[in-house]
C-alpha positions in Angstrom: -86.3 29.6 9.7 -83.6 30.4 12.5 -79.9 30.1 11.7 -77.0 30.1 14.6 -73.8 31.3 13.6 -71.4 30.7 16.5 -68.4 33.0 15.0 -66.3 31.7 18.0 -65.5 28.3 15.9 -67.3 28.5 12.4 -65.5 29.7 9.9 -66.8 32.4 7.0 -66.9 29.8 4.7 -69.0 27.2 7.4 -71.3 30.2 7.6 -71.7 31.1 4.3 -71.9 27.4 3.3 -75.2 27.3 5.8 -76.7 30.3 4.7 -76.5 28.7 1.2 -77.3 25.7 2.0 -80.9 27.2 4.3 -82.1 28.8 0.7 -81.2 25.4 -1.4 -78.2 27.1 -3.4 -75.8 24.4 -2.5 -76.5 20.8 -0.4 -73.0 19.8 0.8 -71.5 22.5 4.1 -68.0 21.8 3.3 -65.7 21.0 6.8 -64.0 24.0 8.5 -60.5 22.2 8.7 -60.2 19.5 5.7 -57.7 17.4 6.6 -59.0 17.6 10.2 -61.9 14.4 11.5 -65.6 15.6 11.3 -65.5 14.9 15.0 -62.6 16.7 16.3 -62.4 20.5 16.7 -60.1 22.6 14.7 -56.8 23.2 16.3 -55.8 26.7 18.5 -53.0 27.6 20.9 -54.4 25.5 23.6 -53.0 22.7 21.8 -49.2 23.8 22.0 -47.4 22.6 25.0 -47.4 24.8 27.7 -44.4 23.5 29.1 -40.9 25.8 29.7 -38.5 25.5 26.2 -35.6 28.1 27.7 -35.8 31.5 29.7 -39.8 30.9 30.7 -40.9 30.7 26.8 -43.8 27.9 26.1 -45.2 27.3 23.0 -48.1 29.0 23.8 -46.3 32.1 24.4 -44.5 31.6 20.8 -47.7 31.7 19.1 -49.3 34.4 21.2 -45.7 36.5 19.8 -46.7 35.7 16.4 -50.2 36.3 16.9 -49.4 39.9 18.2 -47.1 40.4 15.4 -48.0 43.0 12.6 -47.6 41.2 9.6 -44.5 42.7 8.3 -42.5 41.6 11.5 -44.4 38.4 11.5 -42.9 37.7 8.2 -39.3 39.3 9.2 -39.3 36.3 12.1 -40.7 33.7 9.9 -37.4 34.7 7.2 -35.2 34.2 10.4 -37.0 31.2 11.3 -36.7 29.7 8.0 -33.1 30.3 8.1 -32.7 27.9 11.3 -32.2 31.0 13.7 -29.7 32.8 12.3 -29.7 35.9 9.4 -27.7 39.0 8.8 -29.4 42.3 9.5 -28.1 43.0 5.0 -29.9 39.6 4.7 -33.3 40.4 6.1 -33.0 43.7 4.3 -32.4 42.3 1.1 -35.0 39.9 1.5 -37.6 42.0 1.8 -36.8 45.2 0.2 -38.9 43.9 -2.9 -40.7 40.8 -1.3 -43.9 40.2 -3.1 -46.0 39.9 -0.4 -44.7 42.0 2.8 -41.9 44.7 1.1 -40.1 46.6 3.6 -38.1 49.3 2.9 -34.7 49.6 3.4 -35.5 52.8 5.8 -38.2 50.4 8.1 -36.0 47.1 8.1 -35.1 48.9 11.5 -38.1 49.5 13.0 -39.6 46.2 12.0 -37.0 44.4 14.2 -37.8 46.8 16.8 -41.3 46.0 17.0 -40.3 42.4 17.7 -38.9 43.4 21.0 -42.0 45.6 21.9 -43.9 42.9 21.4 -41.3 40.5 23.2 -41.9 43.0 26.1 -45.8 42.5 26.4 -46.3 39.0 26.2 -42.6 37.3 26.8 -42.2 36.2 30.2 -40.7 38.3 32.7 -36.6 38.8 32.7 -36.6 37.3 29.5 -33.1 37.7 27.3 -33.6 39.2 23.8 -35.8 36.8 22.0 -33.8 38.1 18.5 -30.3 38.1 20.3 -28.0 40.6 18.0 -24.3 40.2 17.4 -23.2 43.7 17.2 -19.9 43.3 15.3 -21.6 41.2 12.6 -24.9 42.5 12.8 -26.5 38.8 12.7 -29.9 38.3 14.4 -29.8 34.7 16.2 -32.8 32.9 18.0 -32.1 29.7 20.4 -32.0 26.6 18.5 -34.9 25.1 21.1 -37.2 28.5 20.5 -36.5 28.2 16.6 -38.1 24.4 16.7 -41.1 26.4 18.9 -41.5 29.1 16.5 -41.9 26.6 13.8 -44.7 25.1 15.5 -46.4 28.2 16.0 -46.3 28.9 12.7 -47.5 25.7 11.5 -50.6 26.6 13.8 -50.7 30.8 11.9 -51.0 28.5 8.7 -53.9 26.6 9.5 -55.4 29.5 12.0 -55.1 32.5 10.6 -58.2 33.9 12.1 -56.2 34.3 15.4 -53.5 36.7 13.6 -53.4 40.1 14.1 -54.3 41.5 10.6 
């Protein structure tokens, strides 16, 4: 018996649903996306638009941010997502100083952010503004109304791909 395993587009559970199914344990291989057709292959970034949104950012380039995110700042952009664009600096602390699934300390609230704008500085195009722009007075984090709609996207795709996060 030869089994093929392409790990490029089967999932763990498509693989271990044919490896069961070679030795008889179970008859049905359940689908890799559910609510996706049978026919169609399941969703990636080539899918997002590639077209410009504001200051050279695609949708593309969103998801490739959140891709390259560690989860901690991942979830520190998804909060200011949520929030349409706009949070406090106390806000995001608060949030997440006991989150159940991604605490941050009070003491790495800081670098967290800051690892959003390394990571704005790899993949972001070039002469980019601040993706999190930052009101200094009132220490609010804002993102552009047009990349908040992008980044929702992009994290619509994380949901349903979350293979292609960094773990």
């Amino acid at each position: 018996m030869r089994l093929t395993i392409d790990t490029g587009t089967d999932t763990y559970e498509q693989a271990l649903a044919a490896v069961q199914a070679a030795y008889g344990l179970r008859p049905d291989v359940p689908a890799a996306w559910p609510d996706a057709p049978a026919t169609e292959p399941r969703p990636g970034p080539q899918d997002l638009a590639a077209d410009d949104l504001a200051d050279g950012w695609t949708d593309q380039m969103l998801f490739q941010m959140v891709a390259a995110l560690m989860p901690g700042a991942r979830a520190v952009l998804r909060r200011i997502t949520e929030l349409d664009g706009t949070a406090s600096y106390d806000d995001v602390q608060q949030h997440f100083a006991h989150h159940p699934t991604h605490p941050i300390p009070v003491s790495r609230i800081g670098g967290t952010l800051t690892s959003i704008r390394a990571a704005q500085r790899r993949i972001g195009p070039d002469g980019a503004g601040p993706l999190l722009q930052r009101d200094e007075p009132t220490r609010r984090y804002r993102i552009e109304d047009v990349l908040v709609a992008g980044f929702r996207r992009a994290f619509a795709l994380a949901d349903v791909r979350p293979d292609l996060l960094r773990a």
